[in-house]
N, C-alpha and C positions, 0 to 999 in steps of 0.2 A: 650568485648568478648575475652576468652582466646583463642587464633587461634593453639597452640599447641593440647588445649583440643579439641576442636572443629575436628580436623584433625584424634586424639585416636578416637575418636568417628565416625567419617565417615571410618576412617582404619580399624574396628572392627564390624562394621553394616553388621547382614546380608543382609540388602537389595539391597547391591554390588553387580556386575557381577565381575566375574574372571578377568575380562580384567579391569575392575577399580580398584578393590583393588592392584593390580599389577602397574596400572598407580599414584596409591598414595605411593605403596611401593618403587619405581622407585625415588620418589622425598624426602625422608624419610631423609636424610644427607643433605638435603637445604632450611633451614628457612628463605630463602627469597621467594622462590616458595610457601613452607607451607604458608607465613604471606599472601602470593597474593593471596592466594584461601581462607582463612579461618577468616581474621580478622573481617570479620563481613559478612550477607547476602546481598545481590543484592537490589537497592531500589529501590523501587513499586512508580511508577513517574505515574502520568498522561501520559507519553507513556508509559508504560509498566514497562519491564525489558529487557533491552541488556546485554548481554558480549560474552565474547570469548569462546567457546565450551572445558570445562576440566572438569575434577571431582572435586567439589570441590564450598564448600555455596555460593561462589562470583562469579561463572562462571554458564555459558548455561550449563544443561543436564536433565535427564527426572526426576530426584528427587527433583530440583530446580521447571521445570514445572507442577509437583504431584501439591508442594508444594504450588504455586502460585494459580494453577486452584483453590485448597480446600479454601483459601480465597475468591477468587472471587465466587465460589459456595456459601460459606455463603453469602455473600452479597446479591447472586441471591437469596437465599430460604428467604431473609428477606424479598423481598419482597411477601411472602405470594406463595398459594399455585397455582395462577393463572400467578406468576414468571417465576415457573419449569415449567408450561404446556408451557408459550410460549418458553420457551428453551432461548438455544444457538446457534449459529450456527459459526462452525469453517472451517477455511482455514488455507492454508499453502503455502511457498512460494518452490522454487527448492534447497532451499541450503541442506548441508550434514544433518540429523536428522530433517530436517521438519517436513515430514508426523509421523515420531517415537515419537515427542513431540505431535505431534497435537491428535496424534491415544492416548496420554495418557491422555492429556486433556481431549477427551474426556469420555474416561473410571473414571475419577473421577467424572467430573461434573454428568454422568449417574447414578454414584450409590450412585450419593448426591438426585436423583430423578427428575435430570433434564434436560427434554426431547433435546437432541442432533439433530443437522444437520450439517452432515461435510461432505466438499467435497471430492469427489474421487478421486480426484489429482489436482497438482497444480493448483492456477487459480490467474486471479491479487486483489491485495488488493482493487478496488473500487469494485469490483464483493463483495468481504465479506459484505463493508458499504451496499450495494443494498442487498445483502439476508436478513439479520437482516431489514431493512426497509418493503423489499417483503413479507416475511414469517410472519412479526408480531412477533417473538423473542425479548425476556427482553435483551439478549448481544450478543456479539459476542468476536471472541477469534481469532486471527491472530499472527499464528506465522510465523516469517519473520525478518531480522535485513536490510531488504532494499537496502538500495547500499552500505552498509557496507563491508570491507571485508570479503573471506572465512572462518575467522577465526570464526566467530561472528555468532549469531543466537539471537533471539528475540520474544517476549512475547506481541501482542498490544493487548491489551480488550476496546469493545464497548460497548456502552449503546441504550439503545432501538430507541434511533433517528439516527443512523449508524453513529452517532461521535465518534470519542475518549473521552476516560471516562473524564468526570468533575471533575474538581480539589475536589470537596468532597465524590464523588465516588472511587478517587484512595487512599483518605487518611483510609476510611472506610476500605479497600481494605487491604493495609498496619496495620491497627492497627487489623485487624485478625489475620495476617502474624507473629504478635510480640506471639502471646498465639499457632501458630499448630507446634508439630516439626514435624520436614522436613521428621523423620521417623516414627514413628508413631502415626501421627495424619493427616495424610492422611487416606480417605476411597476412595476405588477402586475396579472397577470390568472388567471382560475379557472383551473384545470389540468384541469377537462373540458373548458370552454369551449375552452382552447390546440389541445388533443387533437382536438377536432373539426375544426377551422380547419386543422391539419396542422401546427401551429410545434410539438408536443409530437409526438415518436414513440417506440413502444417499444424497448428492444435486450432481447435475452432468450437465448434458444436455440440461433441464427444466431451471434448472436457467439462463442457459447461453441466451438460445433463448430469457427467458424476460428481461434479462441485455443487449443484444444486440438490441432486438428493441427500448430500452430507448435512447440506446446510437445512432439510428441510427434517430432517432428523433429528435435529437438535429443539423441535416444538413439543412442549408437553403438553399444552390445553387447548387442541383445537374446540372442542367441544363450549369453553365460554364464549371464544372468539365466533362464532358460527350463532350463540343467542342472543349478542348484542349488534352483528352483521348489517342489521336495517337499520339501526342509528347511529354507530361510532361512524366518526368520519374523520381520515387526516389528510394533512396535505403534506409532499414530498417536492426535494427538492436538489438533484446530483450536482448544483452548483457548475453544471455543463460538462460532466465529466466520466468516468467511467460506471457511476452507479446507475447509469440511466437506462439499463437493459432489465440485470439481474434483480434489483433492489425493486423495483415494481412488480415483478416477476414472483417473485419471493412474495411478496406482504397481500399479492393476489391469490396464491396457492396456499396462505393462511390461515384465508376464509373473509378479507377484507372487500367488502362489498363498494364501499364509495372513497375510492385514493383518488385525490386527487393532486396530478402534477404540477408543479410551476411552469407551465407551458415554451417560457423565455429563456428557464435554464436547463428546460431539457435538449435545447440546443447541442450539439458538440459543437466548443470552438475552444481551442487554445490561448485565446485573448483574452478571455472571462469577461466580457463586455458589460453584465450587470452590474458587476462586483468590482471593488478595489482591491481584496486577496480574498479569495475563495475558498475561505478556510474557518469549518464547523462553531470554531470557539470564537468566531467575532460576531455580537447576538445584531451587526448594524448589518452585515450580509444575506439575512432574514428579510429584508422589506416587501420584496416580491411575494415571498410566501406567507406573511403576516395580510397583504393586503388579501391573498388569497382565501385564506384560512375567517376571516372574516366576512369577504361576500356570502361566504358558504354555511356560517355556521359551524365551524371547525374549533375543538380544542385542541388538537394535536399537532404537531408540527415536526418532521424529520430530514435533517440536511446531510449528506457525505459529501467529505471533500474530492479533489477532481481523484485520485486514484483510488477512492470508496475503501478506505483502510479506517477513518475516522467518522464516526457521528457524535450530531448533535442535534439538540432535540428542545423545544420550546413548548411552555406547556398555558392555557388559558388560564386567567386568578380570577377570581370573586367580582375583581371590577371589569372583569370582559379585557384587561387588557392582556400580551402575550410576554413571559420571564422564561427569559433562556433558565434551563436546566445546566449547571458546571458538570464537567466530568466526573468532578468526582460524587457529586450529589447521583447524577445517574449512574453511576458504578456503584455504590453502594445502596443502592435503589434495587439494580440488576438482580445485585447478592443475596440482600435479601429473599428477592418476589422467585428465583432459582431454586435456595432450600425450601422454601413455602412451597413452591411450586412439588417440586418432589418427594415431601414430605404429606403431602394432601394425597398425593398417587403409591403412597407407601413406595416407592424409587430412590430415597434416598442413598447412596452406598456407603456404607462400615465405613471407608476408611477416605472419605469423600476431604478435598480440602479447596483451599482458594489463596490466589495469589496476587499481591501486587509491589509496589515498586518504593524504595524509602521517600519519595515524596508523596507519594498520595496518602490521603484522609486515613487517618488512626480510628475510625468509625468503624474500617473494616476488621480488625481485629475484636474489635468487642461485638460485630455482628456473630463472626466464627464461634468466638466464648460463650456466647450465648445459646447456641447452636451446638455447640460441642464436634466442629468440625475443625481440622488442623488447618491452618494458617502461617506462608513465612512470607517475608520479604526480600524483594532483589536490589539487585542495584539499577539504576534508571534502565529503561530498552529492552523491550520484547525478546532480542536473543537471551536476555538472563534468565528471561521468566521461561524460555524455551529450552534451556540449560536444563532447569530447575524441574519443568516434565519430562525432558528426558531420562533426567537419575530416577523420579518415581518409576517410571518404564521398566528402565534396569533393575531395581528392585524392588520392584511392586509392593510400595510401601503406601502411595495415597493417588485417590483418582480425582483431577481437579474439575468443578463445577465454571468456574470462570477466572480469567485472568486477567487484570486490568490497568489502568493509569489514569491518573490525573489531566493526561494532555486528548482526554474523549477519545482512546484507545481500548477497544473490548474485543477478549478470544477467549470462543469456548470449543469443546468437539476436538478430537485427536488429529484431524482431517488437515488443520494448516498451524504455522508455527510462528504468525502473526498478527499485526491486528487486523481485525473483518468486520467491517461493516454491514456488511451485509447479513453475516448471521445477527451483529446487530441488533439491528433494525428490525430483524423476526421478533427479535425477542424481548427487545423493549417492546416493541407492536402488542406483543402478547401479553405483557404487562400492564400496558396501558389499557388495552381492551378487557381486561381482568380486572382493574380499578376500577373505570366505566361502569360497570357492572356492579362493582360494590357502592356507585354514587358518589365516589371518588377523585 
């Protein structure tokens, strides 16, 4: 690709706002800027599409997100005309142009003819995997770039089992992407206009109440949590981002008596103004909630990143000071205090197993052996290990208690088909206040 042409070409489109062609005029004397935005477009991965939010084929903005939906639209109407009825259903995370990307998604996909469900405002990304599951929708479309910096914004597409798309799904996906230009070969229509017609609906409330009783499902002990009540005490912290509704919500309906928030990062802001990346596995993005956790008297500490997909979690030592917990030390932690957990309630099942990914901790394998519960591994990413529950499905061969990763990724519950935070944080909560308890 000529990236000079490329560049005449988005410089001269009317489909520009003022403020973009002004931001590619601005760069017009620096062909190292031009080459970074233009030498070729964004590639269409089984996650999606990331980059950094500018004007410009290689970067995040809503001509790139036109562009991508109109692919994944085709995909969807391939599948017939019983594709578009069950729709899509889209989310958005808090950073800068979320809802503005998502509100265009969905304006494409509608006037490709197919039927929309987007939420009203932010929510976390297993809430997306559970709607597409709940509602019976062919995909689902989350944009969000996670614990990435502010810079950054992102593009994830589902398939009708609330996993991330299948490696033959994404390539389908991409080899659309090679035949629509990014101007016009988009079709698109007003999102009140959609809304009126019915192809635009909203999710909001409803979903939340049935995402929440799944997730509260998944508690086996309220009964510890409830006699240590008047003393366990943690502090929480959504790093400003979508776990600031649900995640408090949750560890309140648990039987937690004294949560307390980080007040600065219960903020929404897409800037992350406490933080330099907002993102669970860095233990220096904790300051705020270490300061907190210490006026109070706190051992316990729990962070989701901005799209509430990942936790992490800090624990008090012997000398009062606070040590991040690794993913995989809490994931095999999880595993553990799960079969205990079900095993003390005689709940265990027959034919019970657990999952995780060839990089994480070989810890978990000899928890399973010990336990005499089956145990395989995937290959890196949530859709393998979602692959992996689906064939038990089909042949009901083993029922999984948790599935996990290394990169402070944890799903349990048949409900969503990736990572959740937010059950989570139930349930390490419930762990933690079960250790409490044994003095722990």
């Amino acid at each position: 690709m000529d990236f000079m042409q490329e560049y005449e070409k988005w410089l001269h489109s009317p489909a520009l706002s003022p403020e973009e062609h002004a931001e590619l005029e601005s760069i017009k004397d620096d062909p190292k800027e031009i080459e970074s935005r233009f030498f070729g477009p964004l590639e269409f991965g089984t996650a999606g599409l990331r980059g950094t939010m500018y004007t410009g084929l290689h970067n995040m903005n809503i001509h790139v997100i036109r562009w991508a939906t109109q692919g994944f639209a085709d995909v969807i109407a391939a599948e017939g005309e019983e594709g578009k009825r069950r729709g899509v259903a889209i989310c958005m995370d808090c950073r800068n142009h979320s809802m503005e990307f998502a509100r265009a998604a969905a304006e494409v996909c509608a006037a490709n003819g197919i039927h929309v469900r987007i939420f009203d405002s932010l929510r976390p990304t297993p809430e997306l995997s559970f709607a597409v599951r709940e509602y019976g929708c062919q995909a689902g479309i989350n944009v969000t770039a996670s614990h990435n910096p502010k810079e950054y914004n992102g593009y994830k597409v589902y398939w009708s089992d609330g996993a991330q798309l299948p490696p033959q799904h994404a390539a389908a996906i991409a080899k659309e992407l090679e035949h629509i230009d990014i101007f016009t070969g988009v079709t698109s229509m007003d999102f009140d206009e959609a809304v009126n017609k019915g192809l635009i609906t909203m999710l909001g409330e409803d979903c939340d109440k049935r995402f929440m009783a799944n997730v509260m499902s998944m508690v086996n002990d309220y009964e510890t949590v409830k006699k240590v009540a008047d003393d366990f005490k943690l502090v929480y912290t959504p790093f400003h981002g979508c776990g600031h509704k649900l995640v408090p919500e949750a560890l309140t309906r648990l039987g937690i008596k004294h949560l307390l928030c980080v007040p600065e990062q219960m903020v929404i802001d897409g800037n992350f103004p406490t933080v330099v990346s907002p993102n669970p596995e860095n233990p220096e993005g904790f300051y705020l909630a270490i300061d907190l956790a210490k006026k109070n008297d706190v051992d316990f500490i729990l962070g989701t990143d901005p799209d509430s997909d990942r936790v992490g979690i800090m624990v008090r030592n012997k000398q009062g000071e606070f040590e991040p917990v690794t993913g995989n030390q809490t994931g095999v932690l999880l595993l553990d205090y799960i079969i205990t957990a079900h095993i003390r309630k005689g709940t265990l099942p027959e034919n019970a197993a657990a999952l995780s990914t060839i990089v994480t901790s070989k810890m978990v394998r000899r928890i399973c052996d010990v336990n005499n519960i089956h145990f395989e591994e995937t290959f890196t990413g949530f859709k393998f290990m979602a692959e992996k529950l689906a064939e038990y499905q089909r042949d009901g061969s083993y029922q999984y208690l948790l599935a996990f990763e290394e990169s402070y990724g944890y799903m349990m519950g048949d409900y969503v088909r990736d990572k959740d935070a937010v059950t989570a944080c139930v349930m390490i909560t419930e762990m933690a206040a079960y250790y409490f308890e044994q003095g722990m």
